[in-house]
BALOBA-1460 file (C-alpha; in Angstrom, 3 decimals):
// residues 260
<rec num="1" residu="x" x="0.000" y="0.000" z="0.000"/>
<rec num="2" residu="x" x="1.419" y="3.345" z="-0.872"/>
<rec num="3" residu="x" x="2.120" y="5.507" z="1.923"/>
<rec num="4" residu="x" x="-0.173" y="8.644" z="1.022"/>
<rec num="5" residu="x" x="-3.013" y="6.368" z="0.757"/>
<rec num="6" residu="x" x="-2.032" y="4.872" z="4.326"/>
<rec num="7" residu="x" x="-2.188" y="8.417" z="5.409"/>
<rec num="8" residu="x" x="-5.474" y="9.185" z="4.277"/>
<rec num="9" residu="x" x="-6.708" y="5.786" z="5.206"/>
<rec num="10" residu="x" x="-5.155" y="7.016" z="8.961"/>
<rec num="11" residu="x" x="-6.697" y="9.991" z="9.098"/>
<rec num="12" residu="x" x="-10.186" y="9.126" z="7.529"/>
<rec num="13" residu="x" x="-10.231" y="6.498" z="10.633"/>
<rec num="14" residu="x" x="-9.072" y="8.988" z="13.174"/>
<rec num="15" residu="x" x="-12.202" y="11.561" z="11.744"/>
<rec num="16" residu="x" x="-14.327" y="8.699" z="12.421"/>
<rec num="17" residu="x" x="-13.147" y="8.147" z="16.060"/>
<rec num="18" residu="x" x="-13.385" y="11.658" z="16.378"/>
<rec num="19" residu="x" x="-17.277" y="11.761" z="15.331"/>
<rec num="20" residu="x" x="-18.025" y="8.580" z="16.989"/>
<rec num="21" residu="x" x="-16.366" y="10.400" z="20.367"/>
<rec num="22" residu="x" x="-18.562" y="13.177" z="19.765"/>
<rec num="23" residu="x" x="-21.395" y="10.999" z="19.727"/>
<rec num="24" residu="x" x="-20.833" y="9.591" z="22.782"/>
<rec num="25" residu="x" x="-20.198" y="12.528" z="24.963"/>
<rec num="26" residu="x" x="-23.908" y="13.813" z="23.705"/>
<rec num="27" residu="x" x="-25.685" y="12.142" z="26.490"/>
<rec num="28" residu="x" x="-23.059" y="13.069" z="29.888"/>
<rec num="29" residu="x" x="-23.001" y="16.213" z="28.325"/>
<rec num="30" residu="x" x="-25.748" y="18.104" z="26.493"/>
<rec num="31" residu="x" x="-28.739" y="15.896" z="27.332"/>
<rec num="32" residu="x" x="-27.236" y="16.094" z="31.051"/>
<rec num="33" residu="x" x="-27.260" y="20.191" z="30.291"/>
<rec num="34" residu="x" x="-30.736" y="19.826" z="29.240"/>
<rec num="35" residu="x" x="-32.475" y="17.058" z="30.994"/>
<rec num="36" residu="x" x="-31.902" y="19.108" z="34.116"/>
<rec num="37" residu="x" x="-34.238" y="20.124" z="36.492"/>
<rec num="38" residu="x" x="-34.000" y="24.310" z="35.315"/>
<rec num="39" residu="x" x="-34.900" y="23.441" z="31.542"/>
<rec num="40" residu="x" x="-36.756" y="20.925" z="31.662"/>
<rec num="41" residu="x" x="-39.112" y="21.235" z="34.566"/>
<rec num="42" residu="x" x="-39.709" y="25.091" z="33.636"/>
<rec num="43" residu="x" x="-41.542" y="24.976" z="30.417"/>
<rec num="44" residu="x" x="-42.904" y="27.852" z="28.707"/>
<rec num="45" residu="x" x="-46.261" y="26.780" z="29.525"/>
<rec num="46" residu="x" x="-46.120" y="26.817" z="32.879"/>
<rec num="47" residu="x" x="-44.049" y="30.126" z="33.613"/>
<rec num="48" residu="x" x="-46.921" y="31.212" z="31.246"/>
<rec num="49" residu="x" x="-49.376" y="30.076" z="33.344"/>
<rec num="50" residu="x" x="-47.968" y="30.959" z="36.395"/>
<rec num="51" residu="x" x="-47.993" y="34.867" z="34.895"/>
<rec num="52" residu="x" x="-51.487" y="34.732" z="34.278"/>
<rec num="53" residu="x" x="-52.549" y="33.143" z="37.684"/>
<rec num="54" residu="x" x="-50.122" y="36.004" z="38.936"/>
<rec num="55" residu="x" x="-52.572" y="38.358" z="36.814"/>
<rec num="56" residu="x" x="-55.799" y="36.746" z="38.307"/>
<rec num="57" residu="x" x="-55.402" y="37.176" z="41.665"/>
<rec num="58" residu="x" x="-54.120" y="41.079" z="40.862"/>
<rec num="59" residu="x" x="-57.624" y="41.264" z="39.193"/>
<rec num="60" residu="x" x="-59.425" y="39.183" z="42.620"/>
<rec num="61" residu="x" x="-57.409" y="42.006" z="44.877"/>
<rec num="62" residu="x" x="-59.145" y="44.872" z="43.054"/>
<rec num="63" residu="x" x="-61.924" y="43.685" z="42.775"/>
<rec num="64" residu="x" x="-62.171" y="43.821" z="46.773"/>
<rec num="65" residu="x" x="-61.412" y="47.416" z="46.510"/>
<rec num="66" residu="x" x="-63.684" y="50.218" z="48.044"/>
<rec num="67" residu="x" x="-64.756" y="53.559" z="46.018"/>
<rec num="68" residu="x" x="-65.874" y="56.373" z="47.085"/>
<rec num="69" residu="x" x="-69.139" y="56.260" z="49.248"/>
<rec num="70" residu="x" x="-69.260" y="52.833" z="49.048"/>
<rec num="71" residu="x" x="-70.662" y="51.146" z="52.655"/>
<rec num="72" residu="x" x="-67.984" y="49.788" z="54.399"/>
<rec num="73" residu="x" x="-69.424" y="46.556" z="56.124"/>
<rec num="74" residu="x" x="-68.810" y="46.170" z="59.849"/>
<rec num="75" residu="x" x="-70.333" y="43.792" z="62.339"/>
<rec num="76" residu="x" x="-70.481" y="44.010" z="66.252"/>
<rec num="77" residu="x" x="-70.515" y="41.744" z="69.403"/>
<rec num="78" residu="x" x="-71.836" y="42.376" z="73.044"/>
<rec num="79" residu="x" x="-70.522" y="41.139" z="76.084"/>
<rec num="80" residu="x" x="-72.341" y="41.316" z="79.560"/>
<rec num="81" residu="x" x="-70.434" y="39.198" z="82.327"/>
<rec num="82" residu="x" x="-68.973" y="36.254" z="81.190"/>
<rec num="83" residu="x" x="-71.658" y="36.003" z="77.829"/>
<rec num="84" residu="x" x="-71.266" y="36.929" z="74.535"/>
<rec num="85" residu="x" x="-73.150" y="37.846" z="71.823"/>
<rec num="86" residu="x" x="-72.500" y="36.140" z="68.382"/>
<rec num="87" residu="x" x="-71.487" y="38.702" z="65.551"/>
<rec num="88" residu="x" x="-73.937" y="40.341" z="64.134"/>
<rec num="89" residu="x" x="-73.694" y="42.707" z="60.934"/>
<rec num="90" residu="x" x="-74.992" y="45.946" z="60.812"/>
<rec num="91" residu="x" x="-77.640" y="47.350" z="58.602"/>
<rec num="92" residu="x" x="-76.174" y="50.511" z="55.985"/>
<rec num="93" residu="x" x="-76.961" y="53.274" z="57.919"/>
<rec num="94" residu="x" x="-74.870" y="52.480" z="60.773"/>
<rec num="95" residu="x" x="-71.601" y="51.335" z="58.902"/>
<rec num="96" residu="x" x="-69.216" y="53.661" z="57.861"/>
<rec num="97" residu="x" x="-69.328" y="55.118" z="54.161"/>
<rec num="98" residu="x" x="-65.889" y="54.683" z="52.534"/>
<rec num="99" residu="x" x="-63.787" y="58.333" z="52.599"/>
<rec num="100" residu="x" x="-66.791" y="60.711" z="54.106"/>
<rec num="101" residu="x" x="-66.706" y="61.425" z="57.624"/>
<rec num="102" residu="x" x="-70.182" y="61.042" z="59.399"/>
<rec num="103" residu="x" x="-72.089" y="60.309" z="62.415"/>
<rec num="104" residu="x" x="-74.311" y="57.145" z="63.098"/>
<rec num="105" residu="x" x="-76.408" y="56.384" z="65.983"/>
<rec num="106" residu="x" x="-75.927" y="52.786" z="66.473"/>
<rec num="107" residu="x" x="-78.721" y="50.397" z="68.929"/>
<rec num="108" residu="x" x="-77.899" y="48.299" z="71.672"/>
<rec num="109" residu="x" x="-79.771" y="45.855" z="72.812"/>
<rec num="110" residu="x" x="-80.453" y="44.767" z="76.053"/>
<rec num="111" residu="x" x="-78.392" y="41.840" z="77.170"/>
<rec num="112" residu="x" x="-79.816" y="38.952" z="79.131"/>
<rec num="113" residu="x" x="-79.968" y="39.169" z="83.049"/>
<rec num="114" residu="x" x="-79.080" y="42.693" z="82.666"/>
<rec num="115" residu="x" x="-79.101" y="44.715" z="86.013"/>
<rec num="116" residu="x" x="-77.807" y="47.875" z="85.293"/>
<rec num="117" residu="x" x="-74.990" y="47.175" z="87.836"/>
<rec num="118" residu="x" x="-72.423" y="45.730" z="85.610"/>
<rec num="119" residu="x" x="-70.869" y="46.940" z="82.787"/>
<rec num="120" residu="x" x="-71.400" y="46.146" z="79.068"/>
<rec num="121" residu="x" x="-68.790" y="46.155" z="76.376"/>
<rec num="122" residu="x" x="-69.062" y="46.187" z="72.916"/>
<rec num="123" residu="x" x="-66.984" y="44.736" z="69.691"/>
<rec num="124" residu="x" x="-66.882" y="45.433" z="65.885"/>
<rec num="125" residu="x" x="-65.154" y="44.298" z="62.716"/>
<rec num="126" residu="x" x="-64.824" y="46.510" z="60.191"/>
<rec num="127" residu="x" x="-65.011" y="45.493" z="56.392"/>
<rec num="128" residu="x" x="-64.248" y="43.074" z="54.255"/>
<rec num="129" residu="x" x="-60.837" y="42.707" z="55.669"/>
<rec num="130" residu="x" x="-62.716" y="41.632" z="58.916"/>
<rec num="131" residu="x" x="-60.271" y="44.396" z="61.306"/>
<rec num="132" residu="x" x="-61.307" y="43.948" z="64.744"/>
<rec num="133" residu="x" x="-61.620" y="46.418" z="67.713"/>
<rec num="134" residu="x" x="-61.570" y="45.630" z="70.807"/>
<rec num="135" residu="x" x="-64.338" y="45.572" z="73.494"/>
<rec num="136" residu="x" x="-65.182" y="49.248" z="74.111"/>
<rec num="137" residu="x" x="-66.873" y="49.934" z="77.946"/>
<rec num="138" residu="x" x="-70.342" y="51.879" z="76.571"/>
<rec num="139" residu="x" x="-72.332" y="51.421" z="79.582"/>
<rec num="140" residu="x" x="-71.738" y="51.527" z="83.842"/>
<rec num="141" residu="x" x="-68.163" y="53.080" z="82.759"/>
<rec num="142" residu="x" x="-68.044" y="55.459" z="85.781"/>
<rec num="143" residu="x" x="-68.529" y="58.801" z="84.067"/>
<rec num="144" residu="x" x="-71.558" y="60.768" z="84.038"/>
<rec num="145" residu="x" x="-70.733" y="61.530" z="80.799"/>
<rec num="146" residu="x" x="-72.738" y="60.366" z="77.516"/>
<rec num="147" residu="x" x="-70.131" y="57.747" z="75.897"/>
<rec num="148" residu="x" x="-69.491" y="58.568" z="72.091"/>
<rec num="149" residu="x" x="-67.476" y="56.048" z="69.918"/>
<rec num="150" residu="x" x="-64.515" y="57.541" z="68.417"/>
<rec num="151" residu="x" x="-63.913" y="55.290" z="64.880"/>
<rec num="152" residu="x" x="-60.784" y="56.484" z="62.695"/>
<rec num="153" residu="x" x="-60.301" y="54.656" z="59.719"/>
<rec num="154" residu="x" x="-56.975" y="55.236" z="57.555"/>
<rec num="155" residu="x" x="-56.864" y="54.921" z="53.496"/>
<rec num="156" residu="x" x="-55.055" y="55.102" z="50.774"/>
<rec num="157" residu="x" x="-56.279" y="55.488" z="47.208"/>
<rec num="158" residu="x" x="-59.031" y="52.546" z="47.354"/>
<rec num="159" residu="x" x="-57.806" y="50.348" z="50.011"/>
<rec num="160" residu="x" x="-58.825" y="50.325" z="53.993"/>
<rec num="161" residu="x" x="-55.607" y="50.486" z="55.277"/>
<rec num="162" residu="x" x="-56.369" y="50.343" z="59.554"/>
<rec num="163" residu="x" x="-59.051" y="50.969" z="62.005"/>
<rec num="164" residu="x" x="-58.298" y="52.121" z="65.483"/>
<rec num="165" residu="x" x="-62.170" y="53.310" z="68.008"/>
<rec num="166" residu="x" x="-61.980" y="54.966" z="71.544"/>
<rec num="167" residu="x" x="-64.600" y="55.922" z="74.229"/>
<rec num="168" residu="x" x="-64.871" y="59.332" z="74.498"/>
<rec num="169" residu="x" x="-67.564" y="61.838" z="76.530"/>
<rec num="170" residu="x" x="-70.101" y="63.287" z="74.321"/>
<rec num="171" residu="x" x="-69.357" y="66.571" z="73.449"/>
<rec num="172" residu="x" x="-71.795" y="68.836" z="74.834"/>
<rec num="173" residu="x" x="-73.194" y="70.841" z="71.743"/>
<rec num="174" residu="x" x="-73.697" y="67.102" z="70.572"/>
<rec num="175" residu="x" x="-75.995" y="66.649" z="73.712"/>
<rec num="176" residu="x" x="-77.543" y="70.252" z="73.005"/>
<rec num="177" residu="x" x="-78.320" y="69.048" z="69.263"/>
<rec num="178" residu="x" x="-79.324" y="65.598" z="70.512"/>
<rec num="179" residu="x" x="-81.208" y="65.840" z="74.020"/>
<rec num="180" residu="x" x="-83.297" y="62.889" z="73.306"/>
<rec num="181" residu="x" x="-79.758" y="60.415" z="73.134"/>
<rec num="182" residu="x" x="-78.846" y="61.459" z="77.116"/>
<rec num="183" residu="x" x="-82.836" y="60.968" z="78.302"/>
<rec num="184" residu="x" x="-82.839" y="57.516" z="76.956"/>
<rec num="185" residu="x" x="-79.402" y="56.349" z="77.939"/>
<rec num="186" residu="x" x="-79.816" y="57.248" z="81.229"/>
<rec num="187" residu="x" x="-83.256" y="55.925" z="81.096"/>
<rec num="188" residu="x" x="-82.609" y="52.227" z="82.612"/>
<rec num="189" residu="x" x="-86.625" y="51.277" z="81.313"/>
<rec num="190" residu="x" x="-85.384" y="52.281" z="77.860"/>
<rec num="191" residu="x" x="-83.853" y="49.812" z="75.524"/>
<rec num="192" residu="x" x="-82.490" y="49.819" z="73.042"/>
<rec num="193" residu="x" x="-79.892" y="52.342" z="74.167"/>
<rec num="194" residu="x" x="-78.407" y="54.299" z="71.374"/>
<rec num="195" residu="x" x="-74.490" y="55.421" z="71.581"/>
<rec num="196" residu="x" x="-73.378" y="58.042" z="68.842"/>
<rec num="197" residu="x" x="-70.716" y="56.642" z="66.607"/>
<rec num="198" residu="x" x="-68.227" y="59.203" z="64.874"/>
<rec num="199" residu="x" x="-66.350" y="58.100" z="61.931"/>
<rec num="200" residu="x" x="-63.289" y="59.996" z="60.951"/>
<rec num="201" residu="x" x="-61.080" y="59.221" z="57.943"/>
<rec num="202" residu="x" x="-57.730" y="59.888" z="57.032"/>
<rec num="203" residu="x" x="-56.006" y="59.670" z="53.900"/>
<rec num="204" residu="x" x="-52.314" y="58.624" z="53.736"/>
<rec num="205" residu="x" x="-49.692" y="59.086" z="50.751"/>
<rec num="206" residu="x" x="-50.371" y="56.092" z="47.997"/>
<rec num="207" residu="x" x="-47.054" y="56.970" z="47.051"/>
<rec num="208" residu="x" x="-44.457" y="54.246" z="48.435"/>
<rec num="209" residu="x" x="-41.432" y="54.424" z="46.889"/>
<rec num="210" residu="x" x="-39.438" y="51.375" z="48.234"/>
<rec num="211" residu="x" x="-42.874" y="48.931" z="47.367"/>
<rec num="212" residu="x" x="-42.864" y="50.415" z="44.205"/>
<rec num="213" residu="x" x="-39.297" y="49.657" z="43.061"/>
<rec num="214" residu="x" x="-39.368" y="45.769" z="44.558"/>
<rec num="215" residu="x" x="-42.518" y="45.248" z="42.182"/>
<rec num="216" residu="x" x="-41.094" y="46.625" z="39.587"/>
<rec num="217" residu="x" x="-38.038" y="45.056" z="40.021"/>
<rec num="218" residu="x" x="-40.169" y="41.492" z="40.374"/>
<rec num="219" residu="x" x="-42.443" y="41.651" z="37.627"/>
<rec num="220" residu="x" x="-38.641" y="42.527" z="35.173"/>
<rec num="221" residu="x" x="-36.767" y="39.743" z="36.518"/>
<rec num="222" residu="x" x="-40.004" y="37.116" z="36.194"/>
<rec num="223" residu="x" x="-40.572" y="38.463" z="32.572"/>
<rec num="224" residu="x" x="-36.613" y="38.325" z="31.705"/>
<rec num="225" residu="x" x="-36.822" y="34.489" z="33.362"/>
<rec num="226" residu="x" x="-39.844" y="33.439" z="31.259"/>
<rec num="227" residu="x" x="-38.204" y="34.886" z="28.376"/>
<rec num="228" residu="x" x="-35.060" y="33.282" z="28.621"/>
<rec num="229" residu="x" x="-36.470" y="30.106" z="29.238"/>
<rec num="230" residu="x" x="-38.564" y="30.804" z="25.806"/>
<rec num="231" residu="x" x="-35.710" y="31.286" z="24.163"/>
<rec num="232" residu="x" x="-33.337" y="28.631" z="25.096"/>
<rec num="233" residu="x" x="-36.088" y="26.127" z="24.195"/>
<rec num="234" residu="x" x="-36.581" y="27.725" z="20.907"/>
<rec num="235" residu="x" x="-32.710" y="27.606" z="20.140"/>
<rec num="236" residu="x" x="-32.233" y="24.156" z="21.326"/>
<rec num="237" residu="x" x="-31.505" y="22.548" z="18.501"/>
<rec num="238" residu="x" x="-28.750" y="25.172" z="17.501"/>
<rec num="239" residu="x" x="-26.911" y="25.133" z="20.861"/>
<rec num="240" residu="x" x="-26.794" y="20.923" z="20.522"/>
<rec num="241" residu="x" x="-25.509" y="21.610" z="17.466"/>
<rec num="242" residu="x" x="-22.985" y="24.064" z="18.025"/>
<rec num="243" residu="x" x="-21.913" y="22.212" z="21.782"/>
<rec num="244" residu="x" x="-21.390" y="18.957" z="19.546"/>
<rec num="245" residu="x" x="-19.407" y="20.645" z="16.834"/>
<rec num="246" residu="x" x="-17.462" y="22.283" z="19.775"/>
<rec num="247" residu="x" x="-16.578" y="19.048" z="21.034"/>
<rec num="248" residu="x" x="-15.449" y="17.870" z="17.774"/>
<rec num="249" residu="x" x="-13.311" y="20.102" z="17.267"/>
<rec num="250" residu="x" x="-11.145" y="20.310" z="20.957"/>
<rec num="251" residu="x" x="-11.013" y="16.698" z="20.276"/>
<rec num="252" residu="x" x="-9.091" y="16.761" z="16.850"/>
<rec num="253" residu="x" x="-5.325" y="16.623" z="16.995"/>
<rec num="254" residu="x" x="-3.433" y="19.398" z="16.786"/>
<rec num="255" residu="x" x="-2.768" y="19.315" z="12.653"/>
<rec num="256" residu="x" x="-3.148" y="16.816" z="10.300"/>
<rec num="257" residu="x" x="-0.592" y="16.531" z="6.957"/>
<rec num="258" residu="x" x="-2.207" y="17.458" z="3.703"/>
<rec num="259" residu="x" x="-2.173" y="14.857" z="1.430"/>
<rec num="260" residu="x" x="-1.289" y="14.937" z="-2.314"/>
């Protein structure tokens, strides 16, 4: 056999091995770099889907949201001794009216065994993020006073944000306006008793900087991640390609003699 086709017999083999080496580093090496758990497991579908579900419950959250002069529901809750009452919501006219301040007088009832001796505390929740305040001392509080119920609610843009309530005396040009409320609550034959309620609101900045920034910063780096991910799965064939012709390549010798 003549030595140039020897040669080219030699290196046509060592091609071969070269390919056929190739070949076999395809599975420990690109199907390991894309049968892993970040490729494979995080389809485009489902970072799709897990955007819109995202979107949903954005749209569920507003939907909860108050306007203007809408009635903000509240319940209350009466204790007398060691018994409670169950909660019970309150009609329109006595629940505060989202962003307007106003005055309600709100009924009490007269609790079983009630002796006039004791004192009786009242609860409420207030709307549809249920916020509670604590029992309030209405009647035998040890004042000669007229109790009043203090409400502040705090806002911002169209979400209840906090409700704090106190016991405070009546003013008095309230009791000049309103000398029917003092007769009957001091009447102990009179029932229900009626306590004024006074609901204040304050706005507070919608502006928050630092929130602002981590959402935005959130929503970029979940849209760069589900874009990515579309991406490399769009390109997959190319990168195999170009990883396997990579590999062919660092695994040919360093030069191989041209032969005539």
């Amino acid at each position: 056999m003549p030595f140039a086709t020897f040669q080219s017999t030699r290196a046509k083999h060592r091609l071969y091995q070269i390919k056929s080496n190739a070949s076999k580093l395809k599975p420990t090496f690109i199907q390991s770099f894309y049968q892993s758990g970040f490729l494979c497991n995080c389809s485009f579908n489902t970072m799709l889907a897990v955007v819109l579900l995202s979107l949903l419950s954005a749209m569920i959250s507003n939907s909860a949201a108050y306007r203007p002069g809408d009635i903000v529901p509240m319940s209350k809750m009466g204790q007398y001794h060691s018994s409670r009452t169950v909660w019970h919501d309150m009609i329109g006219r006595h629940c505060p009216i989202f962003g307007v301040n106003r005055e309600a007088l709100v009924p009490i009832s007269k609790p079983t065994g009630f002796t006039g001796a004791d004192p009786y505390k009242i609860s409420f929740q207030v709307g549809k993020e249920k916020y509670y305040i604590p029992w309030l001392l209405v009647i035998n509080r040890k004042s000669s006073e007229v109790p009043m119920i203090d409400v502040h609610l705090r806002y911002s843009g169209s979400d209840l944000l906090g409700v704090t309530a106190k016991v405070v005396d009546m003013p008095h040009h309230y009791v000049e306006l309103h000398p029917d409320i003092g007769k009957q609550f001091w009447d102990p034959q009179t029932w229900p008793k009626y306590v004024l309620v006074r609901y204040t609101w304050e706005e507070q900045s919608e502006i928050d900087v630092t929130s602002g920034f981590y959402v935005l910063f959130g929503s970029g780096l979940l849209m760069s991640f589900v874009l990515s991910i579309y991406i490399l799965q769009s390109s997959r064939d190319k990168i195999e390609r170009f990883v396997r012709e990579t590999v062919a390549e660092s695994s040919m010798p360093g030069g191989v003699a041209k032969v005539e």
